[in-house]
C-alpha positions, -999 to +999 in steps of 0.1 A: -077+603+268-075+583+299-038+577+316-030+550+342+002+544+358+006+507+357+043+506+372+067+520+389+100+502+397+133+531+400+133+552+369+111+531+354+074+544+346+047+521+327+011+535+314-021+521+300-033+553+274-070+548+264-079+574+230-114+573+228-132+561+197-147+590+188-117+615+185-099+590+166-131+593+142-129+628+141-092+630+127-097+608+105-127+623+093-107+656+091-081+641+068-106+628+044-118+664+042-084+672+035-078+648+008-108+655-009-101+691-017-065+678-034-077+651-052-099+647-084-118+618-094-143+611-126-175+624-124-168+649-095-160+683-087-130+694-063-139+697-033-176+674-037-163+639-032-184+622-012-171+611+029-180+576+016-162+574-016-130+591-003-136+561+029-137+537+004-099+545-014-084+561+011-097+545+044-069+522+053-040+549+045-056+578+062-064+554+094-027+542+095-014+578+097-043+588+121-033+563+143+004+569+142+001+608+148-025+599+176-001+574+192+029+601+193+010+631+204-009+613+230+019+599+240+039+633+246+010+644+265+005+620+287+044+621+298+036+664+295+003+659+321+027+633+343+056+660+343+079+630+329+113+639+316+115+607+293+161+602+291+153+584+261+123+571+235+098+557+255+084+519+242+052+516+228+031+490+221-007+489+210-031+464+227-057+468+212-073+489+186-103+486+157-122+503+135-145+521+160-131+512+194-109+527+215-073+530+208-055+511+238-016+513+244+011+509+270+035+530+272+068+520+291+096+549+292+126+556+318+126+593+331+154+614+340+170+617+375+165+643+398+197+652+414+204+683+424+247+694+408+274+705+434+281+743+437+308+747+414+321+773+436+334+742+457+356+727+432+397+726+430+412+724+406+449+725+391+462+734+361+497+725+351+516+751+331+554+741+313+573+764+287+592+750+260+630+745+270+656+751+244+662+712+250+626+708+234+630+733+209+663+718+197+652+682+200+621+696+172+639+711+149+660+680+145+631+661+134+623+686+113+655+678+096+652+643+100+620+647+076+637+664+050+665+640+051+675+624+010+684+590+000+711+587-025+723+551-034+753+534-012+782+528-024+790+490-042+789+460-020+774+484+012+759+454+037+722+472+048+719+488+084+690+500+103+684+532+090+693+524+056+667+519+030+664+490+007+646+491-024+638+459-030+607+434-050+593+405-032+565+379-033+552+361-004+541+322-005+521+301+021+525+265+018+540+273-017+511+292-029+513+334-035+481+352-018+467+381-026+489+414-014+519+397-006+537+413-034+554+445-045+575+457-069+604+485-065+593+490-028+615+511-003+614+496+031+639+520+058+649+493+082+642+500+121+611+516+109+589+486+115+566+491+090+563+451+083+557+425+105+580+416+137+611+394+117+608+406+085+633+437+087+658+421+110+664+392+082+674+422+061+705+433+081+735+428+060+723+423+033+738+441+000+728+449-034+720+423-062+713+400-032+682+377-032+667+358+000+640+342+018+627+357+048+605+336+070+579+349+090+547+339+115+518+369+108+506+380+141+476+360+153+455+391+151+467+403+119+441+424+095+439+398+069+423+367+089+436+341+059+471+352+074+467+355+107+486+335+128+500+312+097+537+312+084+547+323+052+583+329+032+588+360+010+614+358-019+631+394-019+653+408-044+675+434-028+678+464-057+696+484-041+709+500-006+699+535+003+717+558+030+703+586+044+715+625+041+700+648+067+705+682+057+723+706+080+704+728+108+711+760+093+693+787+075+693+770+045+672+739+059+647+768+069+646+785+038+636+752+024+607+754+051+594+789+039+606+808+066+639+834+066+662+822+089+671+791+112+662+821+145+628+820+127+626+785+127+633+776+159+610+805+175+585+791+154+589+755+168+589+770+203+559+790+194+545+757+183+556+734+214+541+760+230+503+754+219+511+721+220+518+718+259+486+747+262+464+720+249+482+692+269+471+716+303+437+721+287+430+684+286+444+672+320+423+703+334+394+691+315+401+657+331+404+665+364+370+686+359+350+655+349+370+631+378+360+657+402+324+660+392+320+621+386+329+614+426+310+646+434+279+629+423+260+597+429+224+590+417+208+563+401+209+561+362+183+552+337+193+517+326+181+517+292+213+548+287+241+528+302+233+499+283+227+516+249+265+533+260+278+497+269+270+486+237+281+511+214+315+505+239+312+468+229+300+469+196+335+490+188+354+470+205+344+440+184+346+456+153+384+464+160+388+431+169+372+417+130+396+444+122+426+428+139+432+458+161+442+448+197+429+469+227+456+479+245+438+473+278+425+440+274+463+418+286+454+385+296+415+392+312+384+370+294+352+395+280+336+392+314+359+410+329+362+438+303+328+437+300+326+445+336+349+472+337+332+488+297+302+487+318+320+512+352+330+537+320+295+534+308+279+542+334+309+570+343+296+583+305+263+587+312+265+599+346+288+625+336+264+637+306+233+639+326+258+665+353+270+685+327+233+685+307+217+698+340+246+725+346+243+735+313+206+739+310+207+758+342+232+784+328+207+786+296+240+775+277+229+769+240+245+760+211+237+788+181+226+778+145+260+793+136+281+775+158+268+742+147+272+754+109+308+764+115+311+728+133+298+711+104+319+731+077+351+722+096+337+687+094+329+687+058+364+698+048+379+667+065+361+651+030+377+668+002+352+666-029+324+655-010+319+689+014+283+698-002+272+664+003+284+661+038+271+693+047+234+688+031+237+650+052+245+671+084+214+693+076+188+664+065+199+643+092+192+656+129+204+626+147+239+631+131+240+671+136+235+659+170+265+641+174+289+675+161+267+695+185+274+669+217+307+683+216+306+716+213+274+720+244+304+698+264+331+723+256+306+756+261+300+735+298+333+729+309+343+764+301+312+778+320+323+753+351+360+767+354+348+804+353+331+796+385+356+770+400+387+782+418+415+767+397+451+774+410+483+774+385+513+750+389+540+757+370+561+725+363+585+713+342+573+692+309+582+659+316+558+663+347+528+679+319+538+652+297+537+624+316+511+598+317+489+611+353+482+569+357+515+560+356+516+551+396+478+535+397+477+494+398+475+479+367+442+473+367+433+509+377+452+522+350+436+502+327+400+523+332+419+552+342+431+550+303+397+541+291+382+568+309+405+595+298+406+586+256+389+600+224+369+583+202+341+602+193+309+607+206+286+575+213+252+588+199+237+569+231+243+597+260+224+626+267+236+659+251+266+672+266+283+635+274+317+635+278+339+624+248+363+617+267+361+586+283+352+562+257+375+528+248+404+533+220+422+505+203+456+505+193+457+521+160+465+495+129+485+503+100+471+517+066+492+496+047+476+464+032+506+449+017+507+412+032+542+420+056+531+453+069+523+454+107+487+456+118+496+482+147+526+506+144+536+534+167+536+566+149+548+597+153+547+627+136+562+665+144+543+698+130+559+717+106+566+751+121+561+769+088+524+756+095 
């Protein structure tokens, strides 16, 4: 085999790879050997076939996978003899190639940076520590009660508030014509919820039971269904009846109900809870800081094939939530050019911050164990109910996607390794300071990366192992509801039961 560097530009390395005639013969002379003591064919024994017979049926298979296992192994050797670290799969292409001539190739691939990490022993960090106040505690339990709260029918001729429910039917028209989803029968809508679209509760106010009316609406211009979007429509609603609310006393009884003894239970249980809660709030900001730290502690040129497989899979979601009708909160008034420009900045922050954490972790021999990534895929699985077998056997026939659980877990195993060594110091403060959003004071614009940067989304598939999932794009979440009025983004908030 004959390797010549043909290019060199940055990370960029480009081969011509020459496989001489003969050892291509050879293989392929050894898998007709092969084949012939499987096979049996009229009028010979197993094992007798003649070279030329077997060369005659099986010629053009055997040389097809000849040539494909001599293209892939001499192409790992040639980036083995060249000490090339390839960052991703390098692009081949053959030139030239018969039936008894060489096999010619080029072979294009972008190779890993050398950089050499900080000394982790140099890094400071804070971590922010808050206990729950009885303030907190208080303010959780009565949301536990709020959750438990009844609805009993009003009392004759009561007009609806917000809070009240209304059980009502309706059917929405456009131009006079129904449309699919824009109906419901015996439907309980709690007003100042805003589970439908901006209008449609507020036209509700006062009314009473036995009460019909009309309730005109515009559908946001990015609404889920594009039919709708943007268009007007008038929903005919027959008020059933008005609901009020009962929320049950904080006592012992509402924590009976719960599963727990007594309301000193409860709330020590909600504390307990808060508790975690704000320990995984101080976990994350630490985290943060970690990666912002190690980010500005490190500049070196990336392979350009990674950040723009990253940008993509940035851009590609980004479009999808928008066929979705899911707005990205960052996005305001700026055209994709801009975005674009500032996907690309958290791109390359992705990758830049995977190749850190990769090299510190293969210098400290971190590994992920079989076990660990089992555990990782059962916990996964069990998110499907009635379908763990066969996400756990798609896990295990599919590298590429056991990959993706263990990007995660190597990050983790890292960042833990990282603050053993680094001097982190412990501010106590109170939690509105742990709480509060640490971009809050940063320009706009600023903010708007600093956001992007910091959210969860799931890991890309496109950085190395150990990229940060942490700094990847999140739309605003839409609503699961597809009945015609319901919002395509709601805010949402939910409170863990402390008998959990």
């Amino acid at each position: 085999m004959q390797v010549t560097e043909t290019s060199t530009e940055g990370l960029k390395r480009a081969f011509k790879v020459v496989v001489d005639s003969a050892d291509i013969e050879k293989s392929i002379e050894q898998r007709l050997t092969q084949i012939g003591k499987q096979v049996k064919l009229p009028g010979f024994r197993p094992g007798k076939i003649p070279t030329k017979i077997l060369r005659q049926r099986y010629g053009k298979s055997v040389m097809g996978e000849v040539l494909q296992e001599t293209v892939d192994s001499s192409a790992q050797k040639a980036m083995a003899d060249q000490e090339i670290k390839p960052a991703m799969q390098p692009k081949i292409e053959v030139t030239q190639f018969d039936e008894g001539t060489d096999l010619e190739y080029t072979l294009e691939v972008e190779v890993l940076p050398d950089f050499e990490p900080m000394d982790l022993a140099d890094l400071k960090l804070e971590r922010l520590v808050a206990q729950p106040d009885d303030k907190a505690v208080e303010e959780a339990v009565e949301r536990l009660a709020d959750q438990q709260k009844s609805f009993s029918a009003a009392a004759e001729g009561t007009a609806a508030a917000e809070g009240h429910t209304v059980l009502m039917d309706f059917e929405g028209r456009q131009d006079g014509e129904a449309f699919e989803g824009g109906a419901a029968k015996d439907f309980q809508l709690v007003l100042g919820s805003s589970q439908f679209i901006p209008g449609f509760e507020d036209q509700l106010i006062g009314a009473k039971a036995g009460e019909k009316r009309s309730v005109k609406v515009t559908f946001p211009a990015n609404y889920q269904a594009k039919e709708l979007a943007g268009k007007d429509a008038v929903f005919e609603v027959d008020i059933k009846e008005i609901r009020e609310a009962t929320v049950p006393a904080i006592d012992d009884e509402l924590a009976v109900k719960l599963g727990l003894e007594n309301l000193g239970e409860l709330r020590e249980r909600v504390r307990e809870q808060i508790g975690r809660d704000y320990t995984s709030v101080s976990k994350d900001r630490l985290k943060r800081s970690l990666l912002d730290a190690l980010d500005e502690e490190h500049d070196f040129e990336l392979p350009p094939g990674l950040v723009d497989a990253e940008f993509d899979s940035i851009w590609k979601k980004v479009e999808e939530d928008r066929e979705q009708g899911v707005a990205d909160e960052d996005a305001g008034d700026k055209d994709d050019d801009a975005l674009k420009e500032e996907y690309r900045a958290i791109a390359e922050r992705r990758v830049r911050l995977g190749l850190v954490l990769s090299r510190i972790g293969e210098a400290a021999q971190i590994k992920i164990t079989p076990e660990e990534l089992n555990r990782a895929i059962s916990a996964e699985s069990q998110r499907h109910p009635g379908q763990e077998r066969e996400i756990f056997e798609f896990f295990q026939k599919n590298p590429q996607a056991a990959a993706q659980v263990q990007a995660p877990l190597f990050e983790e195993k890292v960042v833990d390794y990282i603050l053993e060594i680094a001097k982190v110091s412990e501010s106590t403060v109170t939690p509105e300071v742990l709480l509060a959003d640490p971009d809050e004071d940063k320009p706009a614009g600023e903010k708007a990366v600093a956001r992007s940067k910091a959210r969860k989304s799931g890991q890309s598939g496109t950085a190395p192992d150990g990229a940060p999932d942490s700094d990847k794009p999140k739309a605003k979440s839409k609503s699961k509801s597809k009945d015609a009025p319901a919002k395509t983004s709601a805010k949402r908030a939910s409170t863990k039961k402390a008998a959990d």
